[in-house]
C-alpha positions as CSV (number, residue, x, y, z in Angstrom):
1,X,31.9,9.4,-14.6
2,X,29.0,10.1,-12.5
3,X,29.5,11.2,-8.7
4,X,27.4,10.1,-5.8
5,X,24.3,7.3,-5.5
6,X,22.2,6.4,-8.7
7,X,18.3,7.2,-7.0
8,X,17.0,3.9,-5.7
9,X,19.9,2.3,-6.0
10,X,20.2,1.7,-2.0
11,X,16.2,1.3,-1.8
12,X,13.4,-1.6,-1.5
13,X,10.6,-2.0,-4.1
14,X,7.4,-1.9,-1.9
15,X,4.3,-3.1,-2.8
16,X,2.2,-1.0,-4.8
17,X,-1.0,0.0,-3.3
18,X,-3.9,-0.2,-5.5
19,X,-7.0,1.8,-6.4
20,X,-9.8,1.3,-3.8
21,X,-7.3,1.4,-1.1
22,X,-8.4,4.2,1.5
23,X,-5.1,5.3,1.5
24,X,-5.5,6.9,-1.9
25,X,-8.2,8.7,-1.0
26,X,-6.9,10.6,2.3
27,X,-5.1,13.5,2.2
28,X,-1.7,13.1,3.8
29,X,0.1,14.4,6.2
30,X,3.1,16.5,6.5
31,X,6.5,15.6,6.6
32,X,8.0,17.0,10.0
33,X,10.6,15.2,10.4
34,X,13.7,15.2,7.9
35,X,15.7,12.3,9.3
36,X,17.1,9.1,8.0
37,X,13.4,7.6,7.7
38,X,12.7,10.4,5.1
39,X,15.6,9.8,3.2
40,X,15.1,5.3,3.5
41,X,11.3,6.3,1.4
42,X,12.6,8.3,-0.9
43,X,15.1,5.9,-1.9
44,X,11.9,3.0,-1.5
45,X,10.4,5.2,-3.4
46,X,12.8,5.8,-6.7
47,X,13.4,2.0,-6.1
48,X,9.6,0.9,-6.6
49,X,8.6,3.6,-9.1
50,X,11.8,2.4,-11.4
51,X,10.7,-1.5,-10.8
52,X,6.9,-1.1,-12.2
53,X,8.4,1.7,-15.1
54,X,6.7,4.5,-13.7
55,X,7.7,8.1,-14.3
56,X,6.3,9.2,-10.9
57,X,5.6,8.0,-7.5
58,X,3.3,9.5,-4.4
59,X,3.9,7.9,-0.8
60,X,1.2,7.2,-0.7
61,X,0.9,4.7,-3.5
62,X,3.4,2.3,-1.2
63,X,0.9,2.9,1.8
64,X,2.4,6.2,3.5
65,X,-0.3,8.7,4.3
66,X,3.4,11.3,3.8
67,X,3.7,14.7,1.3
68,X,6.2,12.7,-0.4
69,X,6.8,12.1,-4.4
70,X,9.5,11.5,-6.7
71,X,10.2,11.8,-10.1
72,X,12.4,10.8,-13.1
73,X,10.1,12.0,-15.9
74,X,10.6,13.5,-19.7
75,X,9.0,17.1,-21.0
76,X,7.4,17.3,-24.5
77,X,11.1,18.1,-25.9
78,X,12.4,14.9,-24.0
79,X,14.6,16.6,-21.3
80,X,14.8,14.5,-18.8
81,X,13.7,15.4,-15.1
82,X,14.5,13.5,-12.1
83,X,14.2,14.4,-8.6
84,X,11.8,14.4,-5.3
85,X,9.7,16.8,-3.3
86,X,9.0,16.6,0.3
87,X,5.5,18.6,1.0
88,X,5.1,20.1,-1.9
89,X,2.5,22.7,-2.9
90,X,1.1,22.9,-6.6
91,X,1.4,27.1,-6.5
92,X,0.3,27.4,-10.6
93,X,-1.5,24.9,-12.9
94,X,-1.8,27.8,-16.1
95,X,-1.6,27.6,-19.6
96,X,-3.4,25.5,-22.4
97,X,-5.6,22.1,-21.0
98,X,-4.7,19.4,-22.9
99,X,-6.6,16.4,-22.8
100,X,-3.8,14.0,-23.2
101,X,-3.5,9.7,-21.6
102,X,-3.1,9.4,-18.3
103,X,-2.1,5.9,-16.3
104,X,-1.0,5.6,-12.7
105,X,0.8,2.5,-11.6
106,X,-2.2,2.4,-9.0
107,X,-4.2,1.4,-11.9
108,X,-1.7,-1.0,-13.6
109,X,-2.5,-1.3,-17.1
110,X,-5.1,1.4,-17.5
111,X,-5.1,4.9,-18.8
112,X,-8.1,7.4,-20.1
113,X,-8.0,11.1,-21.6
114,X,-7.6,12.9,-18.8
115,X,-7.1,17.2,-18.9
116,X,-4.2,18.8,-17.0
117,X,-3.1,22.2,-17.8
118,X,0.3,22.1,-20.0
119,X,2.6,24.2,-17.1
120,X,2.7,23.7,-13.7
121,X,4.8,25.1,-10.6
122,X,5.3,23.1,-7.5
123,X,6.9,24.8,-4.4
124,X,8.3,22.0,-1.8
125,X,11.7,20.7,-0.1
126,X,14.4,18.3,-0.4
127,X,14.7,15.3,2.2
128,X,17.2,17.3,3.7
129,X,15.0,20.5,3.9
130,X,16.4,22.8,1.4
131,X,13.5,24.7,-0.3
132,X,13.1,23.4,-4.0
133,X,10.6,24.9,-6.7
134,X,10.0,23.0,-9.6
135,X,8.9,24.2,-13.2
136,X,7.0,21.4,-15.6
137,X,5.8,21.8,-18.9
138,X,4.1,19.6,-21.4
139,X,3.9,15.5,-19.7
140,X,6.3,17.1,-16.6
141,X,3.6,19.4,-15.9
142,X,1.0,16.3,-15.8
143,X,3.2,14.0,-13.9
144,X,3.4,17.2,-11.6
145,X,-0.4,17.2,-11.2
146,X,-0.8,14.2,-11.4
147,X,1.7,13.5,-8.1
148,X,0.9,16.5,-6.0
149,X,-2.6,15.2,-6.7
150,X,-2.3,11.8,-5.1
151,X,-0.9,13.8,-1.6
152,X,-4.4,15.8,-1.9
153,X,-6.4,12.4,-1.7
154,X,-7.1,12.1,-5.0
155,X,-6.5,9.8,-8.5
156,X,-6.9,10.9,-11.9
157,X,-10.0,8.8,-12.4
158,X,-11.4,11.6,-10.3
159,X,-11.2,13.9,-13.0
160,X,-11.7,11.9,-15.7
161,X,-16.2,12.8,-16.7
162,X,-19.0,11.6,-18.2
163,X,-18.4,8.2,-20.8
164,X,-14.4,8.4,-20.0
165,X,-15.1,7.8,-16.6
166,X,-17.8,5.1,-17.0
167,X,-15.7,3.4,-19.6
168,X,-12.4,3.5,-17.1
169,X,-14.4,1.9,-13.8
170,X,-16.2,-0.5,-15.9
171,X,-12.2,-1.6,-17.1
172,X,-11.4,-1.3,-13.0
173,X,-13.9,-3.9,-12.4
174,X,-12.1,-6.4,-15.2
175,X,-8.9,-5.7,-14.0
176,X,-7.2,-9.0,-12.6
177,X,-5.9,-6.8,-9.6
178,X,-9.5,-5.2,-8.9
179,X,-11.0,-6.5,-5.4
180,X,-14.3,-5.4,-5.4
181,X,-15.1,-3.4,-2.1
């Protein structure tokens, strides 16, 4: 029998914000304050990520500018990892780049080769401000990029070069959510 909340289960989905938003573009700001408004988004935030089948979710992406992501996300051997991370700090992206599909649910439907190193270390809190370090390897360590990322301002079409990156904004402009700025 399982002891204590199921993540989300007390949250709201939020709408999703979508790529071309300004808000995915700005780095954002700190938490400073780890209060029940802290713990409602992270809740909001497991709730929304589970609704559109994501395996991570940035505050941002529901339209707070807050260091803010969660998780519930499989390694290359399939062990699950779930969890959040209040101002986090990507302190070692090392290891093999892979080139390997990448989506975000701020470009529903989408995805393009994108290169993330295979192990990554991010350094951060709880929402109750215990200090948390989390280890990722394999497609944890590029949903780890991937999230801490987003805080920085930035989307993984941003990385994405040459043909890839033509071919993914010409499939942005086609998308049924696109509006053209």
């Amino acid at each position: 029998m399982r002891h204590g909340s199921i993540p989300g289960a007390r949250g709201r989905v939020r709408p999703l914000t979508l790529f071309g938003d300004p808000v995915l573009h700005t780095p954002c700001a700190e938490v400073t304050d780890f209060g029940p408004e802290l713990s409602r988004l992270v809740e909001d935030l497991f709730a929304t990520m589970y609704a559109a089948r994501g395996v991570g979710l940035a505050a941002n992406q529901v339209g707070e500018s807050l260091r803010v992501f969660v998780y519930d996300c499989p390694d290359d051997e399939d062990v699950r990892h779930l969890g959040h991370v209040v101002n986090p700090r990507l302190v070692t992206a090392d290891g093999v780049v892979i080139r390997g599909p990448e989506g975000c649910l701020s470009l529903p439907g989408l995805e393009a080769g994108t290169e993330r190193h295979d192990h990554a270390v991010v350094e951060g809190f709880t929402m109750t401000g215990e200090p948390v370090t989390i280890h990722g390897t394999g497609f944890f360590a590029r949903c780890l990029q991937h999230e801490c990322d987003h805080l920085d301002g930035k989307v993984y079409a941003d990385r994405v070069e040459g043909w890839r990156h033509r071919r993914l904004m010409r499939k942005v402009s086609r998308a049924s959510w696109h509006r053209p700025g």
